[in-house]
C-alpha positions, 0 to 999 in steps of 0.5 A, a space after each residue: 469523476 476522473 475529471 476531478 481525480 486528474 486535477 487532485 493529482 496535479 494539485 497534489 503534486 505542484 508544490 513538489 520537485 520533479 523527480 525522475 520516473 524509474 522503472 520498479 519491478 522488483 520487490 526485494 528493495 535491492 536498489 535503493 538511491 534516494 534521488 529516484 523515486 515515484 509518488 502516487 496519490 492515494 484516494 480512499 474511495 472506488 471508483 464505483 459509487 456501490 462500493 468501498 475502496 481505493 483509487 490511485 493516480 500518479 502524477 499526470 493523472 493517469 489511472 494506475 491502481 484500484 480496489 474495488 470491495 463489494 463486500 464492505 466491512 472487513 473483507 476476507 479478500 482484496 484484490 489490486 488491479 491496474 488501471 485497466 482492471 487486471 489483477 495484479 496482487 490477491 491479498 487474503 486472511 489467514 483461515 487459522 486461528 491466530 490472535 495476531 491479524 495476518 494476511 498473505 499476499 499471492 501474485 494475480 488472481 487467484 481461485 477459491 481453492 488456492 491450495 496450490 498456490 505459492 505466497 509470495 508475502 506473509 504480512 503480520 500485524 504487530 501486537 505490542 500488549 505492554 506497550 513497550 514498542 519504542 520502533 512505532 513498529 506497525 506490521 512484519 512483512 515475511 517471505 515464506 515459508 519462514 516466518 521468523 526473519 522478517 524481510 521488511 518492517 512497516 513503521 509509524 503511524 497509518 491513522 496519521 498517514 505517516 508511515 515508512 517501509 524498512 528492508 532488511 537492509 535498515 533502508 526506506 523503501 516506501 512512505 506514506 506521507 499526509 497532503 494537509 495543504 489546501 489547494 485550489 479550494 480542495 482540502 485533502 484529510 486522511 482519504 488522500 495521502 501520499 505514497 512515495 515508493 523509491 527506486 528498485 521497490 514494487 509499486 505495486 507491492 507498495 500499494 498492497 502493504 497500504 491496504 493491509 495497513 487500512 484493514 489492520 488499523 482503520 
């Protein structure tokens, strides 16, 4: 299996220019020069046949994400691990009666008490009853503990797999992009796309944003 993940990522990656690899640590999407960013492949499926899930490889066709759900269905909790199977981002629903789908985003593991944990990241979806959202605006992204200026905005389409993530600043800080191109006899549809993270912005980060996208809108 992770055989066909390697070659999937080359074949995904061949027909695009070399970029240079930064280091991405931050999640405040201060440095933002479009000449450097990183692009992971994103496959809809874990590693683990009894499970539902993502897999993510980068370009050389090393592990680099994962998410493994037993649960299925809508899931009341998503955990983002590395390669190796640490925990990196717990992401949870809101217990509180809201209409609007929300989650919050805690930095590692966290236990089933986590009253004492911080957020870090309020994601809220964005519900547009008259139909009037000329933006294509999908979700709001806040930092606690104020919910009323949002510090990113997550833009476009995810059925489509067109999607953009837009700091405060008016800059694009992640895309994900849709592999419609056939090669070497694989054909990639809406379970392998493309995330394009720019330099200065959290992989990682952008990789929980992704997940919470599937769960608002799958």
């Amino acid at each position: 299996m992770f055989f066909f993940l390697k070659s999937l990522s080359r074949s995904v990656h061949d027909d695009e220019e070399p970029q240079e690899q930064p280091e991405l640590s931050k999640t405040d999407g201060g440095s933002n020069d479009d000449g450097l960013c990183t692009s992971l492949t994103v496959w809809r499926k874990s590693l683990l046949i009894s499970c539902n899930g993502f897999t993510v490889i980068d370009s050389n066709g090393n592990l680099v994400y994962r998410v493994d759900n037993y649960m299925g269905g809508r899931p009341k909790e998503l955990v983002l691990m590395d390669g190796k199977g640490n925990s990196i981002l717990t992401m949870r629903r809101c217990k509180n009666l809201r209409l609007v789908d929300t989650w919050v985003i805690y930095g590692g593991e966290v236990g089933d008490h986590c009253t004492s944990e911080k957020p870090i990241f309020y994601v809220k979806k964005c519900i547009n009853i008259l139909h009037t959202n000329k933006s294509n605006v999908l979700a709001y992204v806040y930092r606690p503990p104020s919910d009323k200026r949002y510090a990113y905005t997550i833009e476009g389409s995810y059925s489509h797999r067109s999607c953009k993530v837009v700091n405060e600043k008016k800059r694009v800080v992640a895309e994900i992009k849709r592999k419609d191109a056939a090669s070497g006899g694989i054909c990639f549809g809406l379970d392998v796309f493309v995330l394009i993270i720019k330099a200065g912005f959290d992989p990682g980060f952008a990789m929980a944003l992704v997940l919470l996208l599937d769960q608002m809108f799958s």
